[in-house]
N, C-alpha and C positions, 0 to 999 in steps of 0.2 A: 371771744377769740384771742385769748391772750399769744402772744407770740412769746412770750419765757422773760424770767427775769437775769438781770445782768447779763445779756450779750459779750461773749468773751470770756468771764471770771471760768478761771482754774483753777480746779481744784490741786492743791500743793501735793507732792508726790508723797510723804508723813506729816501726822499733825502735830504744828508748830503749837510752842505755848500760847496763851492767847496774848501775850502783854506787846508775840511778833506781828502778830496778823493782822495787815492789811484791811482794811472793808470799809464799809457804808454808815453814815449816821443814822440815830435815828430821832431822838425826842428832845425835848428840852420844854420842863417845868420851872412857873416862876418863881416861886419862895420853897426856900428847904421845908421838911415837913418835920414838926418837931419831934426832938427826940430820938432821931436819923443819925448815926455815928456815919462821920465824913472818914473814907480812906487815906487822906491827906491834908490835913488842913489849909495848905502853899495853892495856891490858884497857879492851876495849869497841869495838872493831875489827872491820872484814869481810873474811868470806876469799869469796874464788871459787872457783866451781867449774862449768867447761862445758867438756863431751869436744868438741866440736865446734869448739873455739877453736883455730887455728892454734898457735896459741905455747902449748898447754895445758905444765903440767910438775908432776907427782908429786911431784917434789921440790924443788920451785919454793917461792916467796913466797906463791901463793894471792893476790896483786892482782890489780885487774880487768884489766894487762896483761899479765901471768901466772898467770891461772885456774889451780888444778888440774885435773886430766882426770877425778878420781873426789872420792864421795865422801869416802872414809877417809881419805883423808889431811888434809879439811879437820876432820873428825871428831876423827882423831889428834891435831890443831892449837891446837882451839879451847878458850880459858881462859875463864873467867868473864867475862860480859858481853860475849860475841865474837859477831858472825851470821855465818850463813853461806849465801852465796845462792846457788844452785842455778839453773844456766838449764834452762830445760825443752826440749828437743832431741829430735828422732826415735828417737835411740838411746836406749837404757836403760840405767840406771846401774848398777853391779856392787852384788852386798849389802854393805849396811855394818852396824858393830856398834858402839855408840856407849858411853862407857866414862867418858868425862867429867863431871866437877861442876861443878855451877854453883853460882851459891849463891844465895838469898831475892830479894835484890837484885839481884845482876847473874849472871840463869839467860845459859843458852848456846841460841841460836834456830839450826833448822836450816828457812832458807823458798825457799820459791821463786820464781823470777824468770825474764825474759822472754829465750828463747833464740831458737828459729825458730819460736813458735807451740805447740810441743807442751806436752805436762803433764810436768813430772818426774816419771819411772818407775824404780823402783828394783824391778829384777828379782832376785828372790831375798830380798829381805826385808829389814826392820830390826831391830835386836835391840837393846836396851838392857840394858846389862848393870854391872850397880853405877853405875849413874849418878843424877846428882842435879839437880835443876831444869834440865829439857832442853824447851825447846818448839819441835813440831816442825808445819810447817802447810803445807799445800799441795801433800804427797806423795801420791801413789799405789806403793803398796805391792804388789807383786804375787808369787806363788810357786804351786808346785805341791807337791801331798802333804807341805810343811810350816806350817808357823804363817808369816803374810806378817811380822805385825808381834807381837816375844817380847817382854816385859819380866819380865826375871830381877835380882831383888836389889836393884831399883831403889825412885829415891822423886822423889816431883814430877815423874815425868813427863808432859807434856800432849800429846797428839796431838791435832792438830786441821783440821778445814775441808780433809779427804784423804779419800781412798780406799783400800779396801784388797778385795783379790782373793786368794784362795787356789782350786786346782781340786784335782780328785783326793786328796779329804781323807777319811779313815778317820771313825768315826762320833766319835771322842775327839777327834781334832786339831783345832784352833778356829785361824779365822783370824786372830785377836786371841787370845792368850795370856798371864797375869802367872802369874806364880808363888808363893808362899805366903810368899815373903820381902820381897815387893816391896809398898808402900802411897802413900797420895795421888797416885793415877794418874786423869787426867782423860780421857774420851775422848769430843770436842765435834764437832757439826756432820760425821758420819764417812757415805761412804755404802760398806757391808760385805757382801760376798759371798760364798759358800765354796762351793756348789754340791751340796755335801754334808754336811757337817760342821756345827760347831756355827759360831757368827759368833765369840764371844765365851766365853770358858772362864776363873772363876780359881780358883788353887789354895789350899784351904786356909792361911789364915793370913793372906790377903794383907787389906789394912785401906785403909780410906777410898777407894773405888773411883767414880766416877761417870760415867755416859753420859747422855750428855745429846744432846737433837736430832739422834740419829741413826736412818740406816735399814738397818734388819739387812734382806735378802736371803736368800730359804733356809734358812739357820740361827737358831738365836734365841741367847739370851745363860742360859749357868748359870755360878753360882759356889755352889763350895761350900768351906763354912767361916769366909766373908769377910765382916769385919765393917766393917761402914756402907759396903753396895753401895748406889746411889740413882741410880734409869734417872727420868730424867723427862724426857717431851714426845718420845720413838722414838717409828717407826712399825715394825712386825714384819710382814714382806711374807713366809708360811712358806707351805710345802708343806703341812704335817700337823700344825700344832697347835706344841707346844712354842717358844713363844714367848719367854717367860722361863721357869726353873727356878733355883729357891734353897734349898739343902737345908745339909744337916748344920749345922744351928748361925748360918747365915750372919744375919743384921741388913742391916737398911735401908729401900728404899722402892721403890715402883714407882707412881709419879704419872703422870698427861696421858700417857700413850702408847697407842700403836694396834696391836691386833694381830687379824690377818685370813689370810685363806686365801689360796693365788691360784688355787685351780680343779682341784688336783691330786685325782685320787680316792685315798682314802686306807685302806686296811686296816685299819690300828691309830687307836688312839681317843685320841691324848692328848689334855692340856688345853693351852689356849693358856697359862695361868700356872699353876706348878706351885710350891707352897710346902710342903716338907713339916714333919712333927709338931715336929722341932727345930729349926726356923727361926721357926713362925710365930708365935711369940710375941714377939718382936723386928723385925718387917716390918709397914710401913702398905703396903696397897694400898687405891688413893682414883684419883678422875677418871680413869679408864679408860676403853676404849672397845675389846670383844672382839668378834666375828662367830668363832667355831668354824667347821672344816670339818665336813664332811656328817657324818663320822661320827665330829666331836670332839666337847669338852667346854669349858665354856668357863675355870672352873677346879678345880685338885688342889689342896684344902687341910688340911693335916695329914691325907693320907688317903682322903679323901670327897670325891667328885666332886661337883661342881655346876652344873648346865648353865644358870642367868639369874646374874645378878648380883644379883637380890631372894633368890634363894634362898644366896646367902654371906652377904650383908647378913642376912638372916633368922636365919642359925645363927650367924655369929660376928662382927655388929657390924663387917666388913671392907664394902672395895667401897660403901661408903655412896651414892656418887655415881659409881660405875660405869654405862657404858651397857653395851648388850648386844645380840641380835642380836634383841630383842623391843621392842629401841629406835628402831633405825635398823641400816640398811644400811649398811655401810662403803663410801665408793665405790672406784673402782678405785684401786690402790698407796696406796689409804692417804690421798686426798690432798682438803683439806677442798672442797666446792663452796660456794656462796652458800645461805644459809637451811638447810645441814647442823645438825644437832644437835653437831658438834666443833666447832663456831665460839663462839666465848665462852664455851667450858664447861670451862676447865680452873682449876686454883688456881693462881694465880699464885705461892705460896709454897712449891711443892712445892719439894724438895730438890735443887741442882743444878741447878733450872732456871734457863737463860740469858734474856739479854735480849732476844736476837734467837733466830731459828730456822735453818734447816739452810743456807739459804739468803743469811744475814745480814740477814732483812728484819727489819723491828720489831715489836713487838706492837701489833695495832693494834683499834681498836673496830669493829666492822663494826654501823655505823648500823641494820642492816635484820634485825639478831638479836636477840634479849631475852639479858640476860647473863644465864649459868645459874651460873658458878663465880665467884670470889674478883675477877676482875680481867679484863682484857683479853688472858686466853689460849685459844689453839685447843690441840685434843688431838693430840699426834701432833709428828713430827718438823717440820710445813709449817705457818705461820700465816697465813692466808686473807687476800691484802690486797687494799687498794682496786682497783678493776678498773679504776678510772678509765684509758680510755684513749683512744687515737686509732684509729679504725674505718675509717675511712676518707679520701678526698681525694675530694672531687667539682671538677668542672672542668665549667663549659659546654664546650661545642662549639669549637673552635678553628680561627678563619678569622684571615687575614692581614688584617692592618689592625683587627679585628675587637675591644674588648678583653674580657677572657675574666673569669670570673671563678671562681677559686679558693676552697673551704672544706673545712675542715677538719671531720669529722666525727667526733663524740666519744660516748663512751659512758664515763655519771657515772651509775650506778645510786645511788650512795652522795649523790646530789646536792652535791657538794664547788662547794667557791666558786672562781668562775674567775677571781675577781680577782686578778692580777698575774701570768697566764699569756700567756707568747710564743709566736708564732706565726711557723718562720723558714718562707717559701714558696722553693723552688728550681725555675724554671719551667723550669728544663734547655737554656737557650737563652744563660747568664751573665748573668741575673737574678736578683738574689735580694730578698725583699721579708720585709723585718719585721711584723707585726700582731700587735696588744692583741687584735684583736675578730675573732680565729674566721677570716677571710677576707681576701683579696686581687685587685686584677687586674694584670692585666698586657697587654701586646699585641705579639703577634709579629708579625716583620716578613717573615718569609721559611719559604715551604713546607717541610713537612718529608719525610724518606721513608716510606715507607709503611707502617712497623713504628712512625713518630713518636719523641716524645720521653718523658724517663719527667720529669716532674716529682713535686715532693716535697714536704712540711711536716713539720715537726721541731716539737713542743709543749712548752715548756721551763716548770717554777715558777719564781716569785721567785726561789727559791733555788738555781738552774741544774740542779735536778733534773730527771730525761728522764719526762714523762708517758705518752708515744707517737711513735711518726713512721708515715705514711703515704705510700703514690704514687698515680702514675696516668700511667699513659702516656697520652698527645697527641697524635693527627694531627691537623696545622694545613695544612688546604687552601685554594686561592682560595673567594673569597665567592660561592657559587654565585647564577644567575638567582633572580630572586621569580619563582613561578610561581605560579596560583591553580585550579586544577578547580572547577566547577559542574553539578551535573545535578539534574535535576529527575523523582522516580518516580510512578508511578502513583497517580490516584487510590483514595481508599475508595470503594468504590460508597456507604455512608452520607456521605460528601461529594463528592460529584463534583464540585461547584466549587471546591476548594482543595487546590492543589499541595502536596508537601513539597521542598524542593529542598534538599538535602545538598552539604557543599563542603568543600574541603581545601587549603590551601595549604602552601607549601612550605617545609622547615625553612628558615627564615630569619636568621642570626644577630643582626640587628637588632631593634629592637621595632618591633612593627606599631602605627600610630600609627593608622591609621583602615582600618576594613573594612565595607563596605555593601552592602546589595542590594538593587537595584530591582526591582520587578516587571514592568514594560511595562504598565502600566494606569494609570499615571499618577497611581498613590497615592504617597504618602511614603518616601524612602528607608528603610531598616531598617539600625540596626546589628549586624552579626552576632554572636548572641553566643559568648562565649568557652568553652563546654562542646561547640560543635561537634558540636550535635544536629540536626538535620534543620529547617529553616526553615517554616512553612507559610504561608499566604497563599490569604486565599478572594477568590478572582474577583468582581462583581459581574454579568458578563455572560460565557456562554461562549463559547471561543475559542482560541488556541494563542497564549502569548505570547513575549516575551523576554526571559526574568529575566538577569538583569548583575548580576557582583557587583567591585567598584574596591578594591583593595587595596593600602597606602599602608604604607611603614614608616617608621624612625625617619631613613633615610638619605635620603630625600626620593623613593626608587624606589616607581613603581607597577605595578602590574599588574591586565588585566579579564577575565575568562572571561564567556562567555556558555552560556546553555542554555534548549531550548525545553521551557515546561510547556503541555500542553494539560487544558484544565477543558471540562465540560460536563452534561452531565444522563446519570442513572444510567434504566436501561427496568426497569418493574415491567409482567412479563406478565399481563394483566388481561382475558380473554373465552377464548371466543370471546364475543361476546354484539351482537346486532344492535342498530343505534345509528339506521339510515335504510332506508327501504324505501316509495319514492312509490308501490308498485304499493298497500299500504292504510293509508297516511297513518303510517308510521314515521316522527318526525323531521321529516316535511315534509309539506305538502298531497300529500293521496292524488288524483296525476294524473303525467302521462310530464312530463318536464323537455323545452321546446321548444326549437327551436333558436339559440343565443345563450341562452340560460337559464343562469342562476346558480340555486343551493339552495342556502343558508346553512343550516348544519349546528350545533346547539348541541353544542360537546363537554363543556365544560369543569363540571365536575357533576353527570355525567348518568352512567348505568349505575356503573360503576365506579374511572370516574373523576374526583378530588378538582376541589372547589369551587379550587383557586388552586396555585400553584406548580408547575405543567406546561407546561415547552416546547413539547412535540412531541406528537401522537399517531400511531399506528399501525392503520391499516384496511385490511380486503379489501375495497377496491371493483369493484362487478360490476355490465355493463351485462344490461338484458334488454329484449328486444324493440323492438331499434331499426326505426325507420322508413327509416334511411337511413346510410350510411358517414359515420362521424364520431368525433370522439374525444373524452375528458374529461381536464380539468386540475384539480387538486387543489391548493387552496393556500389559505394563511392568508387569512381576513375580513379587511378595512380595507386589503388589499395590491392591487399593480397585478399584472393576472392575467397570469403569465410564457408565454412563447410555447413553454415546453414541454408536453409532454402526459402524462397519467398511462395513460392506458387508452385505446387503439385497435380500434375494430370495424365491423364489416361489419353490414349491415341483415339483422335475425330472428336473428342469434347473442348468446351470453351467454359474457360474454368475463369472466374475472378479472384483478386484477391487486391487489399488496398495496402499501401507499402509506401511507409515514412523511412528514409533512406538519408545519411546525409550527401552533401555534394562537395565532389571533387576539388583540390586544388585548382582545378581548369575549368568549372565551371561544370564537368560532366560526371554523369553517372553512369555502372553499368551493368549489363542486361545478361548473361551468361545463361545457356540453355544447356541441359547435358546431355540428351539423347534425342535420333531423330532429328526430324525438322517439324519446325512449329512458327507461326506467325506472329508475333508481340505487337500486343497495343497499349498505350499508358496513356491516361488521361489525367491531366493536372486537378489535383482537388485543392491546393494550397502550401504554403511554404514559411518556414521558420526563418526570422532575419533578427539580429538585436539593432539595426539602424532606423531609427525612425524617418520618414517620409514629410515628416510636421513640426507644428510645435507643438499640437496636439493630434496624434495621428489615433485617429477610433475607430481603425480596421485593425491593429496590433492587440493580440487579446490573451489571456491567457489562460488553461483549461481549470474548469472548478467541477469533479469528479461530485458521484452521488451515487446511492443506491440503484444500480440498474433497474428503471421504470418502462413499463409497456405503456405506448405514447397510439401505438396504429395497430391495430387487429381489425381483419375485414369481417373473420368468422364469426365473431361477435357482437361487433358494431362499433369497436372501441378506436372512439377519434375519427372516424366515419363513418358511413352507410355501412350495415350490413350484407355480406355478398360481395361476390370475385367482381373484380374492376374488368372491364371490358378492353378491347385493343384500340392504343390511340389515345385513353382515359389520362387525364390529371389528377389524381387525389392528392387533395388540402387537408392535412391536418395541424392543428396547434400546440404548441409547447406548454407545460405547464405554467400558471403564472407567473413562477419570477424568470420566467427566461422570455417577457415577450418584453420587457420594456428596451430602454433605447441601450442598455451595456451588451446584450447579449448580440454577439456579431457570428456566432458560432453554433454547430449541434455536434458533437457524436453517436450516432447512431446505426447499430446492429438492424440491421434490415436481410427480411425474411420473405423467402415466394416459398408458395407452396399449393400443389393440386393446377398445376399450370393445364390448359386442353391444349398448349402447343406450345412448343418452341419458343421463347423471344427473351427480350430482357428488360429490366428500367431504369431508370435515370433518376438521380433523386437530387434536388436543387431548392434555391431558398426565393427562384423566378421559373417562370413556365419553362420545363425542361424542353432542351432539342433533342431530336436521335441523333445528334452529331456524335454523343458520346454515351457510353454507358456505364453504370453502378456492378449492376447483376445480372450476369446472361444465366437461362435456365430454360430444362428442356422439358417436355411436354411431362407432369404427373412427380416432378423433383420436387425438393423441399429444398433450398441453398438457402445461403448468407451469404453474408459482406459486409465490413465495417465502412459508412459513409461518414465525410467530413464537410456536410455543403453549408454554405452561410446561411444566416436566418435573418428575416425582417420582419420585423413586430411578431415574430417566435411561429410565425407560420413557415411549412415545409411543404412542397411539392413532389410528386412522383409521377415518373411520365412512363407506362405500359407499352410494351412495343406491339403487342401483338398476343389472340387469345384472351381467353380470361383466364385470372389467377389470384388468390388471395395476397393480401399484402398485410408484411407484420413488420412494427418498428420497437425495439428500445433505445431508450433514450440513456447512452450510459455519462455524458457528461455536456458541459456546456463551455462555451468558448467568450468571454466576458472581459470587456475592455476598460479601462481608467474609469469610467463612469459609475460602474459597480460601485454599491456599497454608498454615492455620494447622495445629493437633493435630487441628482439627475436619475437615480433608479436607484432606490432604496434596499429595494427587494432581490434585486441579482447579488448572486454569489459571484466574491475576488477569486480569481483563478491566479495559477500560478504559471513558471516557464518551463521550458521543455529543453530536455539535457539528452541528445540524441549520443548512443553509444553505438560503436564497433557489434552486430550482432554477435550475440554471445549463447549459449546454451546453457540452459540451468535446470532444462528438467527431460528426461527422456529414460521414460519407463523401459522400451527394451533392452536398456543397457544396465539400467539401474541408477542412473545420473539424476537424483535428487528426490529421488524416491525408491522404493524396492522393484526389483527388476521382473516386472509381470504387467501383465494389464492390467487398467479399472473398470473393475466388475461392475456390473447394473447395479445400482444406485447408489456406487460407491462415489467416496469422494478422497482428493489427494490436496494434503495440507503441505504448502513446498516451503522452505523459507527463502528467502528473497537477499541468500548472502550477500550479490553485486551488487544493492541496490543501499544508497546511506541511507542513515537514519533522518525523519525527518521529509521523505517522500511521499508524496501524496498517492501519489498513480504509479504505474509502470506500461508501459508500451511492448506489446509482446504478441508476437507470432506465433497465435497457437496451433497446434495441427494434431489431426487424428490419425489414429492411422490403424486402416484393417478391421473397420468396428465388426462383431460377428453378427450385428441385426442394425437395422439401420434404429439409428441413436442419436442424441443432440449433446452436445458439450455446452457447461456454462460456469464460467469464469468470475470470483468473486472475492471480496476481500473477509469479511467477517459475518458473523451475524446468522440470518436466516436465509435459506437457499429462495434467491430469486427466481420468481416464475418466469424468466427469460431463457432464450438461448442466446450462445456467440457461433458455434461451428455445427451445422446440420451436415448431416452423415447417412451415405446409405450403408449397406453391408459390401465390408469389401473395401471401398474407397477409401482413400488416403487425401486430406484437404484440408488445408492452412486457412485460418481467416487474422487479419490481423484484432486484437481488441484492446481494448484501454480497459484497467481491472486496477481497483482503490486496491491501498496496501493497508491490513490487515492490521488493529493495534499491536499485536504480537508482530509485525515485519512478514508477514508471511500472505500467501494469495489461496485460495482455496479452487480447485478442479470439481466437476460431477458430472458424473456420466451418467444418461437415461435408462439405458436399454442395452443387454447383450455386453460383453466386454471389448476393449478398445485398448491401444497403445496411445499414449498422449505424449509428446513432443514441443518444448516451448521453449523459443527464442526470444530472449529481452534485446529489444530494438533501444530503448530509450525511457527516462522518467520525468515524473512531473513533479516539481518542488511547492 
């Protein structure tokens, strides 16, 4: 498992000659070989050496115009005070055996230097053999089933800042070797492998040994017999424990180093440090740091296992300041993180400890750890440094012309001071920009492709130290259009007069210098704010307005979106409960309303509905016992009475008709009758207010419109029993699913008799109806309608029969749905919106020609109207539709687009002329569609009001 050679080394950005380059030792032989021409005769000279040089020559001078091709011969070569530099080249260099002396003063370096990139690799090993002050640095050592790197007989040998690799090695052979003759051998900053074997092996006798900042791989290090061995600051990355072993006699020390498992499962039980009976009296072991495998130990001392490091400290005063695996976790290879327990915890004056680590980094204080040891050292062969770096390059957006701006983004956990750090930017276009402070801009002049550009920052200290560099690639397009979106959502039924309208404009690479929005009500502009939350704005008066929102940037470009909000009043269903009835002085003098008669009608206060903050109300008005054909007009007190009609009848019938009206300055509405005398009765079905009654009021709702659906047919069983309801009957039926949960507070619904065996009428409510009041009177063998508005609970609807049997039919054409809609509280009900009660108006009336061509609609024709009064943006419309003169008795049905619904809104005999009021979706074209059944008809429609 090698982890690589030379940690850190960079490759130069072009290749220097070799006589510049920097590198690692590598051999040193003892006596010249004869017949060898010296490059220099003068001690303190460089020889060359690179197989890859053209003009290489063995027997050559060893100058850098004549390298040798190996290394032995520069080995052979070299005298006191001589280097020799080594290029590092793909091929591998043949073994050498180094034989030479140097002396105190001028030892012999074997290093290496810059070839084509590679590491110098010396396949087959180095051997030192009687040699003396040799320093070798920046080899990679490599062999199979023998020792990479031997040292026989020698003295001051330094190996350093290399690698070394041995495979297929027996359980003796070590891939570092000295022998019992050989002493002051250093072996510094090494990273060591063997795959099997031991890493490190010395023989009896051999004297003053030290490793230092290295990491053994696989194997560990024993010596036996060797006096003042001293490992301080290794990390020991083993299979199965034996990490160090120091037996027969040997002395020294084992400081700051790390020894750990890598995960192997392991059979045998050794100890990570093994010191036996005649060593350990001569051996300090201090500032350790062990994790044992599963089923090791952590150490063998003189004999006796001991698995914490309190229990060696406990028996023999060693380990004092060892951790353990009841300390901390070792992380992976050994290697310290930030706030580890190997961070500041080593003695700085252990034996052989270097200045730097494996690495060449420094010792340094890690601000965010309490020192636990001697000094500013980590345990282990790696010392944990500043993380200070560069994280990142952030860049705006990059448009052409546009300037952009650049920063560097850093991460200083250690909070270090940034004073006198450079900032180089390379915007990748052949700009480059210097900065003190973090950031830059720049501006490009020209599109890029598609993949863009990579720009860069390089973070330099005072002292041209490299902190970090970062990128980031750039695509630099034209300056796209300012665009700006506006829309306006539905209201709360607890607000119905106050819009939110949400908005978005377009990434811009300018600054937006001014963004505003009017509402079309002639209040004050707003400036939008910059969290680009939803806007609101409460109306004074309802209506459908046009919010505008002007958006300005830094380049003097503007842009306006518009979008329509409709506000209006929320319906709270409130009755049935009767409000007027002249037949015994309800509401008004008990006597018939004459012809030309007005009744001024008190609403506002009375039964159910509140003393102020009410639009509109909602009534079933019903004539009875007229004297004579005539009709009734319903509209607000203090107004000029509109020349439409609400309720149309023929003399001695009792006609219905359901009638949303607003209400008077004065709280009243009124009742005008044009011919004859006739008796008025008005039953409160509910009323429109924008004042809320709460802080959460869940009787305020607002209508959510739908394909006209048949809910009750008795003829066929649909929503109840089949067969005519009897006199006195209640019929239950229920809504569809999403109208039973706890939003829907409301129904609209076209309710139908027909095949009556007598006279009577019904009631239709959301609780057991009374005859106090009635929906629909009808007379024995009729077919009628009526638009009903009664509240709903859990989406069940009641119908109370007065009398006789009669079939009963219901569509269901919309629903009345409060705050709850749409939330966790009722998922499934639809948000309705509010209701914008208008001045009755005419917009369609075939005998004249007023919005369609002046004729009737024939049998099964249909009339497409458009809906000019009504803004864009309306859901529903509220309309008073009437027949009038059908030539066969016929049904009308009222709808917005699509497929003609199997429903009716206005049944019709031959003859008659009769208003129902309906609620009809507006059409995506803006328009409503008419159809007539049977025979032809005049059709007649009054817009009361719409729904936003």
């Amino acid at each position: 498992m090698n982890m690589g050679l030379f940690v850190g080394w960079r490759r130069p950005l072009r290749r220097q000659p070799l006589v510049a380059c920097a590198a690692l030792a590598v051999l040193l032989v003892g006596c010249l070989g004869a017949g060898v021409a010296h490059a220099d005769t003068a001690a303190g000279t460089t020889l060359y050496v690179d197989d890859e040089a053209a003009g290489c020559n063995d027997t050559g001078p060893g100058s850098a115009a004549e390298p040798f091709c190996q290394i032995q011969p520069a080995a052979d070569a070299a005298v006191p005070g001589d280097t020799v530099r080594i290029a590092g080249n793909s091929t591998a260099y043949a073994p050498v055996t180094i034989r030479s002396m140097g002396t105190a003063d001028a030892p012999i370096s074997f290093l290496s230097a810059y070839g084509d990139g590679s590491s110098v690799i010396v396949a087959g090993g180095i051997t030192y053999s009687g040699a003396q002050y040799v320093d070798t640095a920046g080899i990679l050592a490599r062999t199979a089933k023998t020792s990479a790197v031997a040292v026989v007989a020698s003295q001051h040998i330094t190996y350093r800042v290399a690698s070394v690799q041995s495979t297929l090695l027996d359980a003796t052979t070590a891939a570092i070797a000295v022998d019992g003759a050989s002493s002051d051998i250093s072996l510094l900053r090494l990273r060591v492998s063997d795959g099997s074997g031991p890493d490190f092996r010395s023989a009896a006798g051999a004297r003053n040994v030290t490793l230092a900042d290295d990491l053994f791989e696989d194997g560990g290090v024993f010596a036996a017999g060797t006096t003042g061995i001293d490992l301080a600051g290794d990390t020991f990355w083993t299979a199965c424990g034996d990490a160090v072993g120091l037996t027969d006699g040997s002395s020294g020390s084992v400081e700051n180093s790390v020894a750990l498992p890598y995960g192997t499962t392991c059979t045998t039980t050794p100890a990570e440090i093994t010191v036996d009976a005649a060593s350990a009296p001569q051996v300090t072991v201090d500032y350790n740091a062990v994790n044992p495998s599963s089923a090791g130990t952590d150490y063998d001392w003189a004999g006796t296992a001991y698995a914490t490091a309190q229990a060696l400290r406990a028996a023999t005063g060693q380990a004092t300041h060892d951790l353990d695996q009841t300390d901390l976790t070792i992380p992976a290879a050994g290697l310290p993180v930030e706030h580890s327990a190997l961070v500041d915890s080593g003695d700085v004056g252990a034996p052989g400890e270097p200045a730097t680590d494996i690495d060449g980094h420094p010792r340094v204080d890690d601000p965010l750890v309490a020192d636990t040891g001697t000094g500013h050292v980590d345990r282990g062969a790696t010392e944990f440094q500043d993380p200070f770096t560069v994280n990142a390059l952030d860049m705006s957006a990059g448009y052409v012309g546009v300037p952009v701006t650049a920063t560097a983004r850093l991460s200083n956990p250690w909070s270090d001071s940034l004073a006198g750090l450079t900032y180089t930017f390379d915007f990748a276009d052949g700009t480059t920009v210097t900065s003190t402070t973090g950031s830059a801009t720049h501006t490009y002049t020209q599109v890029t492709s598609s993949t863009g550009v990579q720009a860069s920052v390089v973070v330099n200290r005072s002292d041209g130290t490299r902190v970090g560099a970062a990128d980031h690639w750039e695509r630099v397009e034209p300056v796209p259009d300012l665009t700006t979106t506006i829309g306006c959502g539905p209201t709360s039924p607890v607000q119905p007069d106050t819009a939110a309208c949400g908005y978005e404009t377009s990434l811009d690479p300018y600054s937006i210098t001014s963004d505003r929005i009017t509402f079309g009500d002639g209040s004050a502009a707003l400036s939008v704010p910059t969290a680009g939350d939803p806007v609101p704005h409460t109306y004074k008066a309802p209506g459908t307005y046009t919010v505008t929102q002007t958006v300005t940037d830094s380049d003097g470009r503007t842009t306006t979106a518009t979008a329509k909000a409709t506000v209006g009043a929320a319906f709270v269903a409130a009755g049935p409960v009767r409000m007027l009835d002249t037949r015994n002085g309800t509401g008004a003098p008990e006597r018939p309303v004459g012809a030309g008669g007005v009744v001024r009608l008190k609403v506002l206060g009375v039964g159910y509905v509140p003393a102020s903050g009410v639009t509109a109300v909602t009534l079933n008005v019903t004539d009875a016992g007229a004297t004579a054909s005539s009709y009734v007009s319903v509209y607000p007190d203090g107004t000029a009475r509109p020349s439409s009609s609400n309720l149309n009848f023929r003399a001695g019938q009792d006609n219905p008709n359901l009638v949303t009206v607003r209400v008077g300055g004065d709280g009243y509405v009124d009742l005008y009758n044009a011919h004859g005398k006739v008796n008025l009765i008005a039953d409160l079905e509910g009323y429109y207010t924008t004042t809320r009654s709460g802080t959460d009021d869940l009787h305020m709702s607002g209508l959510a419109t739908m394909a006209p659906t048949r809910v009750l047919d008795t003829r066929n069983g649909t929503g109840a029993a089949q067969g005519a309801v009897g006199p006195g009957s209640i019929t239950t039926f229920t809504l569809p699913k999403y109208a039973r949960g706890w939003a829907t507070v409301g129904a609209v619904l076209n309710v139908t008799v027909t095949g009556g065996t007598s006279g009577g009428y019904i009631t239709v409510s959301c609780s057991s109806p009374t005859p106090a009041t009635s929906t629909l009177n009808y007379r024995a063998g009729q077919t009628a309608s009526n638009l009903a508005v009664p509240c709903v609970n859990a989406g069940k609807v009641h119908i109370y029969n007065s009398a006789g049997h009669v079939q009963l039919i219901a569509d269901l054409q919309g629903v009345y749905t409060n705050e709850q809609a749409g939330t966790a509280d009722d998922w499934v009900a639809p948000s309705g919106g509010p209701f914008v009660a208008t001045a009755p108006t005419r917009f369609l009336d075939t005998r004249t020609g007023l919005g369609a061509s002046a004729k009737p609609l024939g049998a099964n024709g249909t009339l497409t109207v458009k809906l000019t009064k009504v803004p864009a943006g309306a859901t529903a419309v509220l309309v008073n539709l009437t027949g009038v003169a059908p030539t066969a008795n016929t049904h009308l049905t009222a709808y917005g687009d699509g497929a003609l619904p199997t429903v009716s809104n206005d049944n019709l005999t031959a003859g008659q002329t009769r208003p129902v009021l309906a609620v009809v979706p507006v059409g995506a074209d803006g328009s409503l569609r008419i159809h007539n059944a049977l025979g032809s008809v005049d059709v007649v429609a009054d817009l009361e009001g719409y729904y936003g």
